[in-house]
C-alpha positions in Angstrom: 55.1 125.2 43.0 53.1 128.3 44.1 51.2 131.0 41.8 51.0 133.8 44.3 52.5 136.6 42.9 56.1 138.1 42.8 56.2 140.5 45.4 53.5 139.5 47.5 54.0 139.1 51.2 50.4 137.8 51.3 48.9 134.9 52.8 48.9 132.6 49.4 48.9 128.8 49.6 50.4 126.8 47.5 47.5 124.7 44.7 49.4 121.7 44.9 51.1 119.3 47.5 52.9 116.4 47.7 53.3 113.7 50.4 55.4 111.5 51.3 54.6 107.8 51.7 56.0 107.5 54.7 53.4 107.7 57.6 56.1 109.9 59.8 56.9 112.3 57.2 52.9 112.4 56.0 52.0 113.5 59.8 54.4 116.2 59.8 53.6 117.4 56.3 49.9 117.2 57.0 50.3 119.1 60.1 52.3 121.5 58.4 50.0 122.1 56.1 46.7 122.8 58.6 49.3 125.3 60.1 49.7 127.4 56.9 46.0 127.1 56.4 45.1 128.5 59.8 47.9 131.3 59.5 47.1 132.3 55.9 43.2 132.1 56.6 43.8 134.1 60.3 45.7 136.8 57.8 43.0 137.2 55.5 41.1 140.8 55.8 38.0 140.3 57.6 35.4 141.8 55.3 32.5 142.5 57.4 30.9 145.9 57.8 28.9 146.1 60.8 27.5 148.9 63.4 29.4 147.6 66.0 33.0 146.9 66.5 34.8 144.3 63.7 38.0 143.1 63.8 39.5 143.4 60.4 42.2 141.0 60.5 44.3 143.9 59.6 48.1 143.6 61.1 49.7 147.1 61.2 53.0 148.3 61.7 54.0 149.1 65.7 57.2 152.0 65.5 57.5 151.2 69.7 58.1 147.2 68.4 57.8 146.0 65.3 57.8 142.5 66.8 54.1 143.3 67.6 51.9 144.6 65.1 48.9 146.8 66.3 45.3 144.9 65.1 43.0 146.9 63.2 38.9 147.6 63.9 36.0 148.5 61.8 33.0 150.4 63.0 30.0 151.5 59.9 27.3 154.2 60.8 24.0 155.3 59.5 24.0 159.3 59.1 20.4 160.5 59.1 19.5 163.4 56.3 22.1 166.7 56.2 20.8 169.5 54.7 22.6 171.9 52.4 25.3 174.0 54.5 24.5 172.0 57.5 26.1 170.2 59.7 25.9 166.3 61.1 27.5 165.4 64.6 27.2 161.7 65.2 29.2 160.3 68.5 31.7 157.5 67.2 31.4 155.6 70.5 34.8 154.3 70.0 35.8 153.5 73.6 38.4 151.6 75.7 41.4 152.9 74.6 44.2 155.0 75.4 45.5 156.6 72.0 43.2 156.1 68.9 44.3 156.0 65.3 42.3 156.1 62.4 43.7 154.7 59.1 40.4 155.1 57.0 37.6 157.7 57.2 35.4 157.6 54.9 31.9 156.7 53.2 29.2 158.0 50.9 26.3 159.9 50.8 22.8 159.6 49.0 21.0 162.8 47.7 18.3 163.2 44.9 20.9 163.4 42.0 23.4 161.1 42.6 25.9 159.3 45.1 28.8 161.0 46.1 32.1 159.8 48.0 32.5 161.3 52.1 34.6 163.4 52.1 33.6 165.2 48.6 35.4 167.9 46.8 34.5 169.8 42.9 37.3 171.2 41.1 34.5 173.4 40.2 31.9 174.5 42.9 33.9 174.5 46.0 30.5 175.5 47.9 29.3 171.4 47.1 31.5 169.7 48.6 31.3 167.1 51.7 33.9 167.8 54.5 34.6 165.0 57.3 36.2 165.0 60.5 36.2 162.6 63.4 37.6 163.4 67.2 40.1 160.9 68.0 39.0 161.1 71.6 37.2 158.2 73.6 33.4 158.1 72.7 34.5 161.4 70.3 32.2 162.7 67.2 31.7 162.2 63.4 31.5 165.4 62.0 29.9 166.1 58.5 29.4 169.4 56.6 27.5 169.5 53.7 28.6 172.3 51.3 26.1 175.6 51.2 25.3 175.1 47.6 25.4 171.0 47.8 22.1 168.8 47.2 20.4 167.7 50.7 21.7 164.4 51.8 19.1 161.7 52.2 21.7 159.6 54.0 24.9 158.5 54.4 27.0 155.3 55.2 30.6 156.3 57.4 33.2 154.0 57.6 35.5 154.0 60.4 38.9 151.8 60.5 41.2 152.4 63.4 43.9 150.9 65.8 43.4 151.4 69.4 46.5 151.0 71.2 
């Protein structure tokens, strides 16, 4: 009996497990067993945010083959202090690839009022928000524009997730 749920295609183990008696049927059980534990551990997301490059056990999609799947990286950065209406260029110094494809870009900034999500946007002061872009090209740029009438960013935490193939 398993309790993963219904429509998962996740890498759930079953709580429970019974062996058989005989020593044959025990070693091929057993090894079975390791098996799933090595698959469904390797399939686990890798949670770890670092400033270099982290695999993040992510398995994508691959339209070219989908009996490959394309593996996915993490990268985190430290931005410095943005001003109001100024803009941050930080160099990703995401290398060794031929075509790059980012699946997350993200993070969030610190000012003197609150936090606030990267990219930003205000339903109602359109001159505050946070606008991201990164260059998809080898050892490309983070680019950050704080809004004109935005609070000055203190600093700022990007997250980069991407498949390089």
């Amino acid at each position: 009996m398993t309790f993963n749920p219904t429509n998962s295609l996740g890498p759930f183990l079953a709580i429970n497990q019974t062996y058989s008696d005989d020593a044959e049927q025990f070693l091929i059980q057993i090894t079975n067993r390791d098996r799933d534990i090595a698959r469904n551990i390797n399939n686990r997301e890798i949670s770890l945010y670092d400033t270099v490059e982290t695999p993040t056990g992510q398995q994508w999609f691959n339209s070219s083959n989908p009996q490959i799947k394309r593996n996915g990286y993490r990268k985190v950065y430290s931005i410095g202090a943005i001003n109001a209406g100024a803009t941050s260029t930080t160099a990703h110094g995401i290398t060794g690839f031929s075509t790059l494809s980012f699946t997350h870009i993200g993070g969030v900034s610190v000012n003197s009022t609150d936090n606030r999500p990267i990219p930003y946007s205000s339903t109602t002061a359109v001159n505050q928000q946070i606008e991201i872009k990164v260059d998809p090209s080898p050892g490309g740029n983070i680019t950050i524009i704080n809004g004109a009438a935005a609070p000055n960013i203190t600093s700022a935490i990007v997250i980069l997730e991407y498949l390089k193939n």
